[in-house]
C-alpha positions in Angstrom: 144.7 227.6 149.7 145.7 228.5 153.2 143.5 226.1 156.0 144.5 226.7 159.2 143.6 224.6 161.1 145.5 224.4 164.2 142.8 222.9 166.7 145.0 220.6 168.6 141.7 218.5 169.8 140.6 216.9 166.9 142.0 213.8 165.8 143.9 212.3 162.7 140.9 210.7 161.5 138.4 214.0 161.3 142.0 215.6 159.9 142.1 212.5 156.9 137.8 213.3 156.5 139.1 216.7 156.0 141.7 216.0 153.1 139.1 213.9 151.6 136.1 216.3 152.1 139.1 219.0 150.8 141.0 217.0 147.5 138.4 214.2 147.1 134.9 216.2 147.3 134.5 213.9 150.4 133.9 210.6 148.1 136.2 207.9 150.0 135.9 206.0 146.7 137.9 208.4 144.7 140.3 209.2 147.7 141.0 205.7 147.7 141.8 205.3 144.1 143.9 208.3 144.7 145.5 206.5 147.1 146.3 202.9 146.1 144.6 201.9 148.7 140.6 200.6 149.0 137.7 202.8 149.7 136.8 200.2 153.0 140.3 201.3 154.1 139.7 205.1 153.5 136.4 204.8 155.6 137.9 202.9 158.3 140.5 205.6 158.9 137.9 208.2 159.3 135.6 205.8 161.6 139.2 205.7 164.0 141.4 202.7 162.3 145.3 204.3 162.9 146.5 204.4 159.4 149.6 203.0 158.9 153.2 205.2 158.0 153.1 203.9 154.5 150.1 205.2 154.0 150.5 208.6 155.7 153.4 209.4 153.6 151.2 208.6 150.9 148.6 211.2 151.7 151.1 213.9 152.5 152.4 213.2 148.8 149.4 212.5 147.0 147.6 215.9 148.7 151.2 218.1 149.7 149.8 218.2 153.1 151.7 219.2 155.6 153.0 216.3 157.9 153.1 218.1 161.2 149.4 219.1 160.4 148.4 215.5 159.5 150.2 214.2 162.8 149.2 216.7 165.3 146.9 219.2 164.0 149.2 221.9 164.3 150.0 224.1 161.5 147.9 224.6 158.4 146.6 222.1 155.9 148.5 223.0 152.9 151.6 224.1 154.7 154.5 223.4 152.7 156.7 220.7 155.0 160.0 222.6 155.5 157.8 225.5 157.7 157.5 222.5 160.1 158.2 223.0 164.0 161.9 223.5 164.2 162.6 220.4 166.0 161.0 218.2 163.6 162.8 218.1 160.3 162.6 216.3 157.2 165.3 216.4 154.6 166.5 215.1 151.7 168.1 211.9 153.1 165.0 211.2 155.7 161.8 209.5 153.9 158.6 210.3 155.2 158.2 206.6 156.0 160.6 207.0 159.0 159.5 210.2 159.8 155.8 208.6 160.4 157.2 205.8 162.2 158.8 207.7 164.8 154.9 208.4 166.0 154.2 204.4 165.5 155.1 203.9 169.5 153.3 206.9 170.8 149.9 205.4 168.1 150.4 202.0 169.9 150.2 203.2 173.7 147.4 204.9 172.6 145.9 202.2 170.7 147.0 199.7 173.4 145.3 202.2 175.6 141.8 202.2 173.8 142.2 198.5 173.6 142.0 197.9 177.2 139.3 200.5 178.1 137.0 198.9 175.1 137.5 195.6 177.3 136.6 196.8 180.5 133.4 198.6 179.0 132.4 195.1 177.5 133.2 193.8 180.8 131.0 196.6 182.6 128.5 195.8 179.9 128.5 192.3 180.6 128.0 192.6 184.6 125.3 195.2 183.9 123.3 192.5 182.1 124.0 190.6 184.5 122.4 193.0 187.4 119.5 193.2 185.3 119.0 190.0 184.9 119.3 189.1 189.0 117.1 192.1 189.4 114.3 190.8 186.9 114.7 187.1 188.9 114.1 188.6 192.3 111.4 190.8 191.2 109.8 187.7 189.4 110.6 185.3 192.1 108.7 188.3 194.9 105.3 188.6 192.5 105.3 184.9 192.8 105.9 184.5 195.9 103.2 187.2 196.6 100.5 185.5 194.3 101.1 181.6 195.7 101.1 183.0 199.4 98.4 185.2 199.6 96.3 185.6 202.7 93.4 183.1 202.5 90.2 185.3 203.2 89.1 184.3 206.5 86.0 181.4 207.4 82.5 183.4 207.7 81.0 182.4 210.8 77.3 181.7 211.5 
């Protein structure tokens, strides 16, 4: 089977729904069992939980994925891992496990990253509601104001 799919902008989470969709006729369930690892853990890593080395190395054993595909999107699917880039190498003496965790600081600044702009969005969130609140108080507190002070109609006189 020869996927390429080289397209740099999607992420490793619509590349894991892809080797499930691909070895796993898109049933997280038997992915999982595939795996070792639980089918809530298989759906959080396609709903953009990082998965972990361990379990990267697992997937590119389990499926014989390529690992520079799984990582970056580069390359093809079912690449065989010694066509990877020339700079990245795995041999005999290198586990995947520390081949995946060389990525584990570069997954952190971006997770770190995510963290802090899902913070300030709750915190924009947060003063919106606010806003809308003051907002619905004055415009409240002005159509009471306008009802208690109306102009009295003035005295008819004979």
């Amino acid at each position: 089977m020869n996927e390429n799919l080289d397209n740099h902008s999607n992420t490793i989470h619509q590349r894991i729904a892809q080797i499930v969709k691909h070895f796993a006729a898109d049933n997280n369930s038997l992915a999982a069992k595939n795996l070792g690892v639980s089918e809530g853990t298989i759906r959080s890593y396609r709903n953009g939980t990082t998965p972990k080395a361990d379990v990267l190395e697992k997937i590119v054993r389990t499926y014989d994925v390529n690992a520079m595909w799984l990582l970056t999107g580069v390359g093809e699917m079912c690449a065989p891992n010694q066509s990877m880039a020339d700079n990245v190498r795995i041999s005999g003496d290198t586990s995947l496990v520390e081949f995946f965790k060389q990525f584990d600081p570069l997954l952190q600044q971006r997770d770190d990253k995510l963290l802090r702009q899902a913070e300030e969005i709750g915190r924009l969130r947060e003063q919106l509601e606010q806003a809308r609140h003051t907002i619905e108080r004055l415009e409240a507190g002005k159509n009471v104001s306008t009802t208690h002070h109306a102009p009295k109609p003035a005295p008819v006189v004979p």
